[in-house]
ROPA-215447 format. One record per residue (C-alpha): residue number from 1; residue in three letters; x, z, y. Coordinates in Angstrom, 1 decimal, always signed. Each point is the difference from the previous one (the first is absolute). Layout:
N
   num   residu       px       pz       py
   NUM      ALA        X        Z        Y
...
//
This chain:
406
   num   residu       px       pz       py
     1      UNK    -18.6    +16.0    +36.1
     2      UNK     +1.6     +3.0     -1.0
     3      UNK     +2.0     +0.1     -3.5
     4      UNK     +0.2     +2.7     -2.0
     5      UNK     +3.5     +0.1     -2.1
     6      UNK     -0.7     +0.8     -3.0
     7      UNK     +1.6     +3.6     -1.1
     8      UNK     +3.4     -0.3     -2.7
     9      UNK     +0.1     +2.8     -2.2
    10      UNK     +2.3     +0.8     -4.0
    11      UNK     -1.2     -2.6     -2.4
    12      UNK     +0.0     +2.9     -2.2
    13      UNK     -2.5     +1.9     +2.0
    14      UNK     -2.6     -2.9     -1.0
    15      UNK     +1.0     -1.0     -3.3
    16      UNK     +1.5     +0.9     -3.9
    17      UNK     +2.6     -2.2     -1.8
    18      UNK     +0.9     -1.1     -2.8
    19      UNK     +3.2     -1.8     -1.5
    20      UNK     +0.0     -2.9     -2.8
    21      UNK     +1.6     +0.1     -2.9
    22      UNK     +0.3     -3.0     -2.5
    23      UNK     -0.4     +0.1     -4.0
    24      UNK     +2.6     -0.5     -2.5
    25      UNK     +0.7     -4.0     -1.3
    26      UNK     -1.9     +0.7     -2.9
    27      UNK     -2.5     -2.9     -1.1
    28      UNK     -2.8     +2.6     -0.3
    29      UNK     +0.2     +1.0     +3.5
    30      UNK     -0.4     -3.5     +1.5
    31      UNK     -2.6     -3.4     +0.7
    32      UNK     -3.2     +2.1     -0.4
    33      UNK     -2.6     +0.1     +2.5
    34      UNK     +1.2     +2.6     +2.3
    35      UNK     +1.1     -0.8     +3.9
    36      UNK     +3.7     +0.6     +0.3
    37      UNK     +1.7     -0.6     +3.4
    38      UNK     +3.5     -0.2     +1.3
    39      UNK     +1.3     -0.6     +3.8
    40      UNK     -0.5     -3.9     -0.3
    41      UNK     -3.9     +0.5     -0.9
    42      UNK     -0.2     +1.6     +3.5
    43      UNK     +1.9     -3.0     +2.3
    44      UNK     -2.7     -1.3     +2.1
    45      UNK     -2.7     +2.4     -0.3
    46      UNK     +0.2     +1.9     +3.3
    47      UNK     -2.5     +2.6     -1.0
    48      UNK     -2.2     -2.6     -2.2
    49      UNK     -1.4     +0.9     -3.4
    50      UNK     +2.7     -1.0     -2.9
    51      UNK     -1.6     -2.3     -2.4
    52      UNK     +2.9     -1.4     -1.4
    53      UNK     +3.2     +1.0     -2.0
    54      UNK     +1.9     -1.4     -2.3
    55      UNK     +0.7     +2.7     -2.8
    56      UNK     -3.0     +1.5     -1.3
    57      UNK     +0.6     +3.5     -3.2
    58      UNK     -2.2     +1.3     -2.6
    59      UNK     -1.6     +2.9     +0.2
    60      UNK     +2.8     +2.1     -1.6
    61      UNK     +2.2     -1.6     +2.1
    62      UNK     -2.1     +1.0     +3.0
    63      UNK     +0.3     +3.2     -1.2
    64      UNK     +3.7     -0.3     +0.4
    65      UNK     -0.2     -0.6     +3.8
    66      UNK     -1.3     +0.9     +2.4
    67      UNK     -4.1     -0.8     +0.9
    68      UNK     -2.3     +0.2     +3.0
    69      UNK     -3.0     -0.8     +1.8
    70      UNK     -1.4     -0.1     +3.3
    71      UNK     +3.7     +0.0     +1.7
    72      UNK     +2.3     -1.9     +1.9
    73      UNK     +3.0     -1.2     -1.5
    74      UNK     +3.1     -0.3     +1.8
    75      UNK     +3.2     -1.5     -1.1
    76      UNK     +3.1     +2.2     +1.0
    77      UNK     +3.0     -1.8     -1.6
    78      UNK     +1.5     -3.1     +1.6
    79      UNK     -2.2     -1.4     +1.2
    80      UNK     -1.5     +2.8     +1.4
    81      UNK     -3.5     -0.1     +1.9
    82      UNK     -2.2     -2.4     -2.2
    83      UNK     -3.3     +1.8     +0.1
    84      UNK     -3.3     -0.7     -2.2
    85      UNK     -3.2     +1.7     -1.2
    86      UNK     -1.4     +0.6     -3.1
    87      UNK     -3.9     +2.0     -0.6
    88      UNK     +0.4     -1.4     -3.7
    89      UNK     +2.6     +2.1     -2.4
    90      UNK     +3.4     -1.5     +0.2
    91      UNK     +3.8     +1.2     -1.3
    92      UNK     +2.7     -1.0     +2.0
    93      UNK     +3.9     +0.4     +0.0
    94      UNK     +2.6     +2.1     +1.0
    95      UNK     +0.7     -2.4     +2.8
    96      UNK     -3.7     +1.0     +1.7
    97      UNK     -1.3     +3.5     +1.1
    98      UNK     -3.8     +0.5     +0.2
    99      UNK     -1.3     +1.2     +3.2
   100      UNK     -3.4     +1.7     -0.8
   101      UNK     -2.7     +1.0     +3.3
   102      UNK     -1.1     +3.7     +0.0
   103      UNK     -3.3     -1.7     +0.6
   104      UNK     -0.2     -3.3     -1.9
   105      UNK     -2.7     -1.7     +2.6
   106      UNK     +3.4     -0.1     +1.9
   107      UNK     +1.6     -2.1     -2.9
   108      UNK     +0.0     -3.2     +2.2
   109      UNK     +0.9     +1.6     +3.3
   110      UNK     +2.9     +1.5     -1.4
   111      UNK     +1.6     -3.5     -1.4
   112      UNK     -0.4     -1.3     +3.3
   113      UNK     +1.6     +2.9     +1.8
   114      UNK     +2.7     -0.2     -2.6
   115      UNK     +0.5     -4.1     +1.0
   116      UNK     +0.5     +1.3     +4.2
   117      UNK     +3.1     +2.3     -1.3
   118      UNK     +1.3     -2.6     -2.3
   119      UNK     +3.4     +0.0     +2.0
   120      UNK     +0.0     +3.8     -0.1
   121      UNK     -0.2     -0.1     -3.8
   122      UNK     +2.8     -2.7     +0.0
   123      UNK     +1.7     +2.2     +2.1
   124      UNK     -0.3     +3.3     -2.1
   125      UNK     +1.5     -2.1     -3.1
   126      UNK     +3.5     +2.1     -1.1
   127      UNK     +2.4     -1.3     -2.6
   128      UNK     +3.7     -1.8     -0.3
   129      UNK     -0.9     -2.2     -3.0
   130      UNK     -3.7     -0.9     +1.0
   131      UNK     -2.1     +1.7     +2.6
   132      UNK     -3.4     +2.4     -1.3
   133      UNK     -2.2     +2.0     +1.9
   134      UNK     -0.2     +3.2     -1.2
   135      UNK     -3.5     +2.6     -0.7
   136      UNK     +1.9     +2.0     +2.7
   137      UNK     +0.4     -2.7     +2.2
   138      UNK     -3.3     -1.4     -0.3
   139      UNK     -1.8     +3.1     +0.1
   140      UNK     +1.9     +0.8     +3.3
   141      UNK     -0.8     -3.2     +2.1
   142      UNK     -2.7     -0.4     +2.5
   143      UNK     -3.3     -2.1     +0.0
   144      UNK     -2.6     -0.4     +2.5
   145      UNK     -3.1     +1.9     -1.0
   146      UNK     -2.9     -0.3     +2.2
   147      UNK     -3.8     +1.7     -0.2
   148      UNK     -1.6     -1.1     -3.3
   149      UNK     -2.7     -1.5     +1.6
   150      UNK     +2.8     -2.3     +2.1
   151      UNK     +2.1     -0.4     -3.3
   152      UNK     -3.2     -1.3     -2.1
   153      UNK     -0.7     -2.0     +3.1
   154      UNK     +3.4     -1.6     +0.4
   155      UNK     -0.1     -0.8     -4.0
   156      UNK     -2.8     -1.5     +0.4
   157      UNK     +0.9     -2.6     +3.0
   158      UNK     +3.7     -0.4     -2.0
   159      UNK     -2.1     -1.3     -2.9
   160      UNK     -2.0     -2.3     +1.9
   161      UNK     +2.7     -1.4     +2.0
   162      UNK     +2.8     -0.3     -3.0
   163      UNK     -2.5     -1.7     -2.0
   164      UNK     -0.1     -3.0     +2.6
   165      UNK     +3.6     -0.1     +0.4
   166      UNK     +0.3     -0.1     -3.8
   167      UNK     -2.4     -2.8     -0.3
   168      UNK     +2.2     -1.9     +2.2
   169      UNK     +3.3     +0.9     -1.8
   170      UNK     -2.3     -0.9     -3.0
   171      UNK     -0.7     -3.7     +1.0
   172      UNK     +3.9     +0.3     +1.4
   173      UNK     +1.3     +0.3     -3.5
   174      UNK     -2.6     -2.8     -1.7
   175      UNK     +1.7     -2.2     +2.6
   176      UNK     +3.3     +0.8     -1.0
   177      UNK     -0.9     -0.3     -3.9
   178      UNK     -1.2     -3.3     +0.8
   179      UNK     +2.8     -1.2     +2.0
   180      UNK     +2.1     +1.2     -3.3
   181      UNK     -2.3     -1.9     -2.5
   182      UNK     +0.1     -3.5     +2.0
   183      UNK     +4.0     +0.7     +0.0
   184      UNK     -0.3     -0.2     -3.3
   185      UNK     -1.9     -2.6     -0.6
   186      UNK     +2.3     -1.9     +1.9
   187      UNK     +2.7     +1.1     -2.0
   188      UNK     -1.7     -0.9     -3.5
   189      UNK     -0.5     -3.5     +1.3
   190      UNK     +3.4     -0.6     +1.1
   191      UNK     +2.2     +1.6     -2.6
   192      UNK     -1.8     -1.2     -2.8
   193      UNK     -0.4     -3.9     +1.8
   194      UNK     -3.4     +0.1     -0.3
   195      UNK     -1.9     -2.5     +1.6
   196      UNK     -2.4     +0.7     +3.1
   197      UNK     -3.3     +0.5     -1.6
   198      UNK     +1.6     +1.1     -3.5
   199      UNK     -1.7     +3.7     +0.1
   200      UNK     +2.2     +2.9     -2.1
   201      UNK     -2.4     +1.6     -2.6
   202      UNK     -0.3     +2.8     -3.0
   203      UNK     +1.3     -2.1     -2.4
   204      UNK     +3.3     -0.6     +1.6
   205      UNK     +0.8     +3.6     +0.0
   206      UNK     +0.9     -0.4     -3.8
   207      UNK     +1.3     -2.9     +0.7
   208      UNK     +2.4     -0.2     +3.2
   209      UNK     +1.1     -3.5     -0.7
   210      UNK     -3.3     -1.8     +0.4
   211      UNK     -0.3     -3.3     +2.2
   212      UNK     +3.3     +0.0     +1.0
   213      UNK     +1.3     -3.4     +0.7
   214      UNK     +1.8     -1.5     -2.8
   215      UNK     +3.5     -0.6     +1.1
   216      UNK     +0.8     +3.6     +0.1
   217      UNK     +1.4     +1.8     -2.5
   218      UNK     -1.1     +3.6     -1.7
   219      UNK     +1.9     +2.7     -0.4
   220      UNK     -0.1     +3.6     -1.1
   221      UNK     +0.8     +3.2     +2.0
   222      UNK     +2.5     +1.1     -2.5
   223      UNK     +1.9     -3.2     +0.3
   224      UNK     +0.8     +0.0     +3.7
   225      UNK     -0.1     +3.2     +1.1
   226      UNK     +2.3     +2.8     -1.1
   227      UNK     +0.0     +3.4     +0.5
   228      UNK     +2.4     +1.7     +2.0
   229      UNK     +0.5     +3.7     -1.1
   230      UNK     +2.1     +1.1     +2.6
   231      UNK     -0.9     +3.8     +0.9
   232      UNK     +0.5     +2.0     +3.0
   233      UNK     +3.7     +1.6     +0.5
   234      UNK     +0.3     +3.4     +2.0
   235      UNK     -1.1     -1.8     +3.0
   236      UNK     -2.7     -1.8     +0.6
   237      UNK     +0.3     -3.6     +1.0
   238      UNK     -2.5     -0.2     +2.6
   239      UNK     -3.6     +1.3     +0.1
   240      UNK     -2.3     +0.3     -2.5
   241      UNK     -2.0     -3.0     -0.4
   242      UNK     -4.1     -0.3     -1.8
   243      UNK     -1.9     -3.3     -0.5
   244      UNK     -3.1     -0.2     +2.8
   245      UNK     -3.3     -2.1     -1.4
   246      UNK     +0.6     -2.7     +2.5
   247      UNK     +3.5     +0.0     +1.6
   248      UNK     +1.9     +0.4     -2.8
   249      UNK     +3.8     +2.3     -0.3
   250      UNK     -0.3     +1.9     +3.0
   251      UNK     +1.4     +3.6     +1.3
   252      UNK     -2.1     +3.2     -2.0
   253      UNK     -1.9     +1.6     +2.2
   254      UNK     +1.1     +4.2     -1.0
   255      UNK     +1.1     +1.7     +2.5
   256      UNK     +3.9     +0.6     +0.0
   257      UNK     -0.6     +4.0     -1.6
   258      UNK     -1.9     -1.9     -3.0
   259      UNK     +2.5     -2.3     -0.7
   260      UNK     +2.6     +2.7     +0.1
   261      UNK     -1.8     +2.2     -2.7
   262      UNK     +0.5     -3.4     -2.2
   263      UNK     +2.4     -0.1     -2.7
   264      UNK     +1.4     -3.6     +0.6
   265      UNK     +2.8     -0.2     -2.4
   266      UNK     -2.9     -1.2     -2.4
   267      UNK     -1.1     -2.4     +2.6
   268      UNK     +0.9     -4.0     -0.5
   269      UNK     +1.3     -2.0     +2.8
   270      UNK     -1.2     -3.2     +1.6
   271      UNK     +2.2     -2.3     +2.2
   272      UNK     -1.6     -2.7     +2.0
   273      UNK     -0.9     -3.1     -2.3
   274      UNK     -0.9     +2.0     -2.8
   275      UNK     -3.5     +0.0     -1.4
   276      UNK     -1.6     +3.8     -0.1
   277      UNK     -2.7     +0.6     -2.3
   278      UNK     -2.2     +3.7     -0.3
   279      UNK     -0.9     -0.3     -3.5
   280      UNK     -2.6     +2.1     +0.3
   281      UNK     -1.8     -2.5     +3.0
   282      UNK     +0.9     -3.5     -1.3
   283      UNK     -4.0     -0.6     +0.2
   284      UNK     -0.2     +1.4     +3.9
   285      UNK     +2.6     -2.7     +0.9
   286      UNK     +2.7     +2.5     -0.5
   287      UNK     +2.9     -2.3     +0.1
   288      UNK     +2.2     -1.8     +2.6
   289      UNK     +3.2     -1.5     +0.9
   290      UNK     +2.2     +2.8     +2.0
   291      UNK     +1.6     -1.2     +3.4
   292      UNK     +1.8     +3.9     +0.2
   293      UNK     +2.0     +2.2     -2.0
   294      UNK     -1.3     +3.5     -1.0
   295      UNK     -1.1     +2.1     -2.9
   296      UNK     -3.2     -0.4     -2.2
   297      UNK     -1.5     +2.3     -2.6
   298      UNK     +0.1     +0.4     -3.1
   299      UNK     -3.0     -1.7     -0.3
   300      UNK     +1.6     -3.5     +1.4
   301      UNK     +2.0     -2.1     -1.7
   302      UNK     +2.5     -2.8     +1.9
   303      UNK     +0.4     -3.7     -1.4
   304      UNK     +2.8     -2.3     +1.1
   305      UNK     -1.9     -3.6     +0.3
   306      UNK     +2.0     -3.5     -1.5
   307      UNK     +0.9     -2.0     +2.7
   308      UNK     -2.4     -2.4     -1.3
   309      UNK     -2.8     +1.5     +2.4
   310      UNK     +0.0     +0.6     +3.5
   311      UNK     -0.4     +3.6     +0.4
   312      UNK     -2.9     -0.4     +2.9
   313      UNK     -1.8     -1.9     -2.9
   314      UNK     +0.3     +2.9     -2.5
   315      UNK     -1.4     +2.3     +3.1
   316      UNK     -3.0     -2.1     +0.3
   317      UNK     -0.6     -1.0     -3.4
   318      UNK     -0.5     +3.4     -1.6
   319      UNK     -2.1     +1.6     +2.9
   320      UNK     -2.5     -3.3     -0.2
   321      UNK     -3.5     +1.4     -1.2
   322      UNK     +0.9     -1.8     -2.8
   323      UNK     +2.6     +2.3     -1.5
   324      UNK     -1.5     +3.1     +1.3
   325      UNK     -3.0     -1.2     -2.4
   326      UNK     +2.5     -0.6     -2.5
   327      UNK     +1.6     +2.9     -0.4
   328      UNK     -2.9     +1.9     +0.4
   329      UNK     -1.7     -1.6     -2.8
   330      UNK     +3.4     +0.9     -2.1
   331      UNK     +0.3     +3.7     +0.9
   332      UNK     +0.1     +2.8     -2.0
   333      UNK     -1.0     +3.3     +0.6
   334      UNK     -3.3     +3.0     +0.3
   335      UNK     +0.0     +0.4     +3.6
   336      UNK     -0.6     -2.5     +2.3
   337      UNK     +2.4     +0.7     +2.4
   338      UNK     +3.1     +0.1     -2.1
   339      UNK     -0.4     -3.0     -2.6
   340      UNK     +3.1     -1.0     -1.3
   341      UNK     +1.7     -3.5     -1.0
   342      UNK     +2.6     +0.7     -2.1
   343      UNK     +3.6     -2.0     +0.5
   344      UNK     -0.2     -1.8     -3.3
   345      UNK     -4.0     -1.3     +1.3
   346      UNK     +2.0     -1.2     +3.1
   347      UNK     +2.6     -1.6     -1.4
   348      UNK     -2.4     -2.0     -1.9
   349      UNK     -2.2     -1.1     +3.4
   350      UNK     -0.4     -4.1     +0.5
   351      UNK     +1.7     -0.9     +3.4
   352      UNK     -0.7     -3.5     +1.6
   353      UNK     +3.7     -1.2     +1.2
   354      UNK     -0.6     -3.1     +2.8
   355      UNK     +3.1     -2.2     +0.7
   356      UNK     +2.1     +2.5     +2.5
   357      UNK     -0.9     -2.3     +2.9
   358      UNK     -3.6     +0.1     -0.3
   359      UNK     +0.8     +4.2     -0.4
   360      UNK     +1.7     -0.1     +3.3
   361      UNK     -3.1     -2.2     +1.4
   362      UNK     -2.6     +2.4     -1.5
   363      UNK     +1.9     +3.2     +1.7
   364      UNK     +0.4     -1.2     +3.1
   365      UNK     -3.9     -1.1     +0.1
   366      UNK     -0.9     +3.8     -1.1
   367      UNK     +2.7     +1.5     +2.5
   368      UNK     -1.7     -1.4     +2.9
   369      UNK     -3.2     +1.0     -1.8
   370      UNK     -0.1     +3.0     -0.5
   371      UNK     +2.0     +1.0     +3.2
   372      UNK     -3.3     -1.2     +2.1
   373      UNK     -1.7     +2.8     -2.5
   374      UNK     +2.0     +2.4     +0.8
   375      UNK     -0.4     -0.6     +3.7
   376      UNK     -3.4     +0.3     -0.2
   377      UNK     +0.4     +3.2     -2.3
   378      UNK     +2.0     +1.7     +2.6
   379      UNK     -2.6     +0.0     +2.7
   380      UNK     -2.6     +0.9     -2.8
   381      UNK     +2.0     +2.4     -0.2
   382      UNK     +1.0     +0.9     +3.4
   383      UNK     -3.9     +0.3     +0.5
   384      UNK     +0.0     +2.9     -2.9
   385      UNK     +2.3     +1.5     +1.9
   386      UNK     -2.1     +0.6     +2.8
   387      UNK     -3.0     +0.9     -1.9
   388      UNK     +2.6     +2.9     -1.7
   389      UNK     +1.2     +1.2     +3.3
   390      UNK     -3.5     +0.2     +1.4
   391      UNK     -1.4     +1.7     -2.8
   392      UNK     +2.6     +2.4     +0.2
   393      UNK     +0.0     +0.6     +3.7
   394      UNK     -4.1     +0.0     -0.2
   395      UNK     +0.2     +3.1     -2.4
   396      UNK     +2.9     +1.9     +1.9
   397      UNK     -1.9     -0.6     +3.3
   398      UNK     -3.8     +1.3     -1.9
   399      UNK     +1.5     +3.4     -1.9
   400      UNK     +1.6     +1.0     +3.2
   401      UNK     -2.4     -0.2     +2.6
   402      UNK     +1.2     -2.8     +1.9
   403      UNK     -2.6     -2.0     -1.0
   404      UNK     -3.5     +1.0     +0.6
   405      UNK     -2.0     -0.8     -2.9
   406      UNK     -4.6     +0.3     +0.2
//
């Protein structure tokens, strides 16, 4: 079988571009019904269509930024190379570039030829305090660009073939959400001594206490746990930390330029033993007990815990489904994403306090817990892996010609 390599010719020969631009903070500008994408939205997509972002402006603010349609957008500061597409009207930041097709039945072709030179756009990034791609830059760099009747063909076969890998990653991450649910289950039942068949329900997310057994005492947050307000000096005491859905305190995942473009001196710091808490993602789980020492935004605040509890406990007990329901029933705020529990709320918050024995008891049962789930998460997610590289390699291998496509 003979191959036929596709041709590489100036990204600008085959396409226009356009940079973002964001709106200023004003109220009127924001949460209306308009699509507005940064970098982030993009992670993942590999050339899919974006359906989701997390900011959305009005119309005046859209008017603000920067809007397209029928276009590929690209983001080009760190980290550079996520790729979606859009055939709705969307605005987008300063962090994306828009790559438009001089022929737009080439829309989907493109994104894929843009996902085979993702390390050449990585590559092309310049910059001392974060890396960006450049118009110049982008414009300048190569892409394969075969026939149209081979490029619609190859779209075509992409489509098909991504869609089954996707299904797979699909069922993939249901696996993985309920290997987290049961891990919390587990963890609802233990913390709160709950018996076997005792089942957790709505009512107890307005009341945390409920059913637990009577020789333990009650607290309240603001009792035991103090907050530490020790800020970041001139040099940072380790990395910068974030709060994960399921593990808990764990290294952020910015690249090293995106963390040096922070301004940490009005980041707080966490030491291990310390309790970390996003304020603004109590009700996603977003607190844990810290076994490192870094930095954590503004957004976080850091508690010292009494030595009446064990600090494993504390871990467990506020990421039980119970808490998570609790807090999210307490929040505050428009948009669901950033719903707020104010300080004085938490202060305020019922805390079920065991003998310290029975703490230590309850820990070590959820250590060894939820340690088999995270076993079984890692070859989940081993297995995502996989379908990632394949998905990647399947699209280099199609828009280049190595791979023969009817």
């Amino acid at each position: 079988m003979n191959i036929t390599v596709a041709p590489l010719v100036p990204l600008k020969f085959v396409a226009q571009f356009v940079s973002g631009g964001t709106p200023s903070p004003d109220s009127a500008n924001w949460d209306g019904d308009f699509p507005f994408v940064t970098p982030p939205d993009l992670n993942g997509l590999d050339g899919a269509q974006i359906s989701a972002w997390e900011r959305s402006l009005t119309e005046r603010g859209a008017s603000e930024s920067s809007v397209v349609s029928n276009a590929v957008l690209l983001s080009c500061r760190a980290p550079i190379g996520h790729i979606g597409v859009t055939s709705r009207e969307i605005a987008f930041n300063q962090g994306c570039k828009a790559v438009i097709p001089e022929d737009p039945s080439d829309l989907r072709f493109l994104a894929y030829s843009l996902v085979s030179i993702r390390k050449a756009l990585e590559t092309a990034g310049r910059g001392t305090t974060f890396t960006e791609l450049s118009a110049t830059e982008l414009s300048s760099l190569m892409v394969p660009w075969p026939d149209p009747n081979t490029r619609s063909r190859s779209a075509d076969y992409l489509d098909r073939e991504i869609r089954e890998i996707d299904a797979v990653l699909k069922n993939l991450e249901g696996l993985s959400g309920a290997l987290r649910d049961r891990a919390r289950i587990v963890q609802t039942r233990f913390v709160f001594g709950l018996a076997v068949g005792q089942r957790h329900s709505a009512a107890d997310a307005h009341s945390p206490l409920s059913g637990i057994p009577d020789h333990w005492d009650r607290a309240k947050f603001g009792y035991d746990f103090t907050e530490s307000t020790e800020r970041n000096g001139d040099d940072p005491p380790g990395p910068l930390l974030s709060i994960s859905e399921y593990r808990g305190v764990e290294l952020n995942t910015r690249t090293e330029g995106q963390q040096a473009s922070l301004d940490v001196s009005k980041y707080r710091v966490v030491r291990p033993g310390q309790l970390a808490a996003n304020m603004m993602w109590l009700n996603h789980g977003g607190l844990g007990v810290s076994s490192l020492t870094g930095y954590i935004s503004p957004d976080y605040k850091a508690f010292w815990i009494s030595d009446r509890f064990e600090p494993r406990y504390v871990h467990h007990l506020f990421r039980s489904s119970r808490y998570v329901d609790y807090f999210a029933a307490i929040a505050t705020g428009v948009r669901p994403n950033a719903q707020r529990v104010t300080k004085t709320v938490l202060d305020a918050t019922p805390v079920p306090l065991p003998p310290l024995d029975e703490q230590i008891k309850i820990a070590d049962e959820l250590d060894g817990a939820t340690a088999r789930v995270d076993a079984m998460l890692a070859k989940v997610g081993d297995l995502k892996s996989l379908l990632f590289e394949r998905r990647a390699a399947l699209i280099t291998d199609v828009v280049t010609g190595k791979k023969e496509v009817s």
